[in-house]
N, C-alpha and C positions, 0 to 999 in steps of 0.2 A: 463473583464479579458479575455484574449486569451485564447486558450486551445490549448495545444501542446500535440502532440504523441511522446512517448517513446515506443522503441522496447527492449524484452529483451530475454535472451537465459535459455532459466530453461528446468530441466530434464522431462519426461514426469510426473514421480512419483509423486512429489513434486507439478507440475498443478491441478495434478488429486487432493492431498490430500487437495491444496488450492480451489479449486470448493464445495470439502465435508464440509471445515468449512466456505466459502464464503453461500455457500445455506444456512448452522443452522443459521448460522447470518443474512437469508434473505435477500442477498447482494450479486448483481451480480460478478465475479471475479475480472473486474475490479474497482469495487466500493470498494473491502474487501483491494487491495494497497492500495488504496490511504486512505486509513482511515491507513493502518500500516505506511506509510512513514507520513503523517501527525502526528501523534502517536511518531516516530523519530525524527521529526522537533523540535513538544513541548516541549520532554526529554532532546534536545539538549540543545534548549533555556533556559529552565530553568537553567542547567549547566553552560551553556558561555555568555547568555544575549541574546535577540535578534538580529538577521539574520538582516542585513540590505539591 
């Protein structure tokens, strides 16, 4: 599977308080995205069926 970069524009506040609960959960910042958009995908799917 490829891995692709995404850029994105967030406030400092909001980094900073995503590092506070990315660290409790042991999880680098950008490890704690991808576990919340993954988290999205599933909620989706269950909703509308699978993504194809």
């Amino acid at each position: 599977m490829a891995i692709k970069s995404l850029s994105i524009r967030i406030e400092e506040e909001l980094l900073n308080k995503l590092h506070v609960v990315a660290d409790y959960e042991g999880r680098s910042a950008n490890s704690q995205i991808l576990i919340l958009i993954q988290d999205c995908v599933e909620q989706y799917e269950r909703q509308h069926g699978k993504i194809k």
